[in-house]
C-alpha positions as CSV (number, residue, x, y, z in Angstrom):
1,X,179.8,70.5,129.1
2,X,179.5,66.5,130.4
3,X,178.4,67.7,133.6
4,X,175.3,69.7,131.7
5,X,174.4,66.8,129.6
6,X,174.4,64.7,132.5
7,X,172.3,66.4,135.1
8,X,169.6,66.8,131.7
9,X,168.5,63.4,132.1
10,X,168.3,63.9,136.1
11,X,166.2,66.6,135.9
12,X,163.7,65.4,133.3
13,X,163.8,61.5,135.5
14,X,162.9,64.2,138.5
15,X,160.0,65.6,137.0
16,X,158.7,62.5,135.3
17,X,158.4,61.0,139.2
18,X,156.7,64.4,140.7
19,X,153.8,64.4,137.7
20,X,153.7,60.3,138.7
21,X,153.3,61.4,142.4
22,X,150.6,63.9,141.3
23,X,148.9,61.7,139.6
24,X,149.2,58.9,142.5
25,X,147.3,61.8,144.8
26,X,145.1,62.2,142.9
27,X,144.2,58.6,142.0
28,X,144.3,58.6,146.1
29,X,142.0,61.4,146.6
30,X,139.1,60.3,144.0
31,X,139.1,57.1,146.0
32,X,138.6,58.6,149.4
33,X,135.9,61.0,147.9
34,X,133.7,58.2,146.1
35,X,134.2,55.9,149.2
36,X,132.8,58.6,151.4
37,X,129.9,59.1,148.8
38,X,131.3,62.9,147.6
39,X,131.9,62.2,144.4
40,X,129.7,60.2,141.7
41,X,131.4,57.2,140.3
42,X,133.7,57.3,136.9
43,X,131.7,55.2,135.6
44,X,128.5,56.3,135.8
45,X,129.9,59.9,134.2
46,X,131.3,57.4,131.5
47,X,127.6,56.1,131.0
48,X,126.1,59.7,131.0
49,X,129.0,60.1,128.1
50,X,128.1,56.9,125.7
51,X,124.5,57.9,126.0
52,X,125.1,61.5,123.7
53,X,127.9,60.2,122.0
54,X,129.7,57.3,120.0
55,X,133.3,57.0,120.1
56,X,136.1,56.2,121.8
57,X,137.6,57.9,125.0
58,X,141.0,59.0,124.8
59,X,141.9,60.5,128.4
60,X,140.0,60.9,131.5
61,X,141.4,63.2,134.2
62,X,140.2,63.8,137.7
63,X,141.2,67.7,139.2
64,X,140.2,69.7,141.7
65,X,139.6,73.4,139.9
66,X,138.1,76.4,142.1
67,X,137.9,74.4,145.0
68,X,135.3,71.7,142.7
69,X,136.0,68.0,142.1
70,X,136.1,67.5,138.1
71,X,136.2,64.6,135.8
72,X,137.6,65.9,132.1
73,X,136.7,63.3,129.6
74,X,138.4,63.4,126.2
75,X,136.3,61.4,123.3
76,X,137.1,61.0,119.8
77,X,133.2,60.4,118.3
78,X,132.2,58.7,115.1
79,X,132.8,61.6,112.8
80,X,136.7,62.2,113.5
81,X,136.1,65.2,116.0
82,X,137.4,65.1,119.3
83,X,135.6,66.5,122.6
84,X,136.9,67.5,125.8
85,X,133.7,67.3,128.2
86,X,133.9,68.4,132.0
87,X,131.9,67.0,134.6
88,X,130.9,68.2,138.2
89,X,132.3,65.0,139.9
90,X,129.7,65.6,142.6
91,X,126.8,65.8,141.1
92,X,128.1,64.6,137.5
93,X,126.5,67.5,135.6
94,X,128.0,68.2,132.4
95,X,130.3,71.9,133.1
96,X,131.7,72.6,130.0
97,X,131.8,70.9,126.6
98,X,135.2,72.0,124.0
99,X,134.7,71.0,120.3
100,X,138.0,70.2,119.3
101,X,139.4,69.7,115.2
């Protein structure tokens, strides 16, 4: 039973340093795009974003889904509602918006 609690905290330090690595390649590979001129700046999607709405952004992720570069931006606006708005980090054109509660 000590051996089972123990390796618990092992395995969930494991994974907490894979997602970190994940995260570090990706960090990595946004840099390498935008430097090259692939992919349009964070913060001009950011602009594009405070332009059609007021609020505050919670979480901005960088992925690369179906073989396309996205930025998913996560804004609370004025009114309370939270919106999860993908971007075409190429060309930053608006993919996708999800009304949240």
């Amino acid at each position: 039973m000590a051996r089972k609690l123990l390796l618990f905290p092992l395995i969930a330090s494991l994974t907490i340093l894979v997602n970190a690595a994940i995260a570090g390649d990706d960090h990595t590979e946004a840099r390498r795009l935008l430097d090259a001129g692939s992919i349009q700046p964070l913060e001009a999607i950011i602009e594009s974003v405070k332009k059609q709405y007021t609020g505050r952004i919670l979480e901005v992720e960088f992925e690369q889904e179906n073989g396309r570069y996205i930025y998913e931006i996560e804004l609370l606006d004025a009114t309370g509602v939270v919106r999860e708005m993908e971007f075409d980090a190429m060309t930053g054109e608006l993919i996708q918006t999800e009304r949240g509660k």
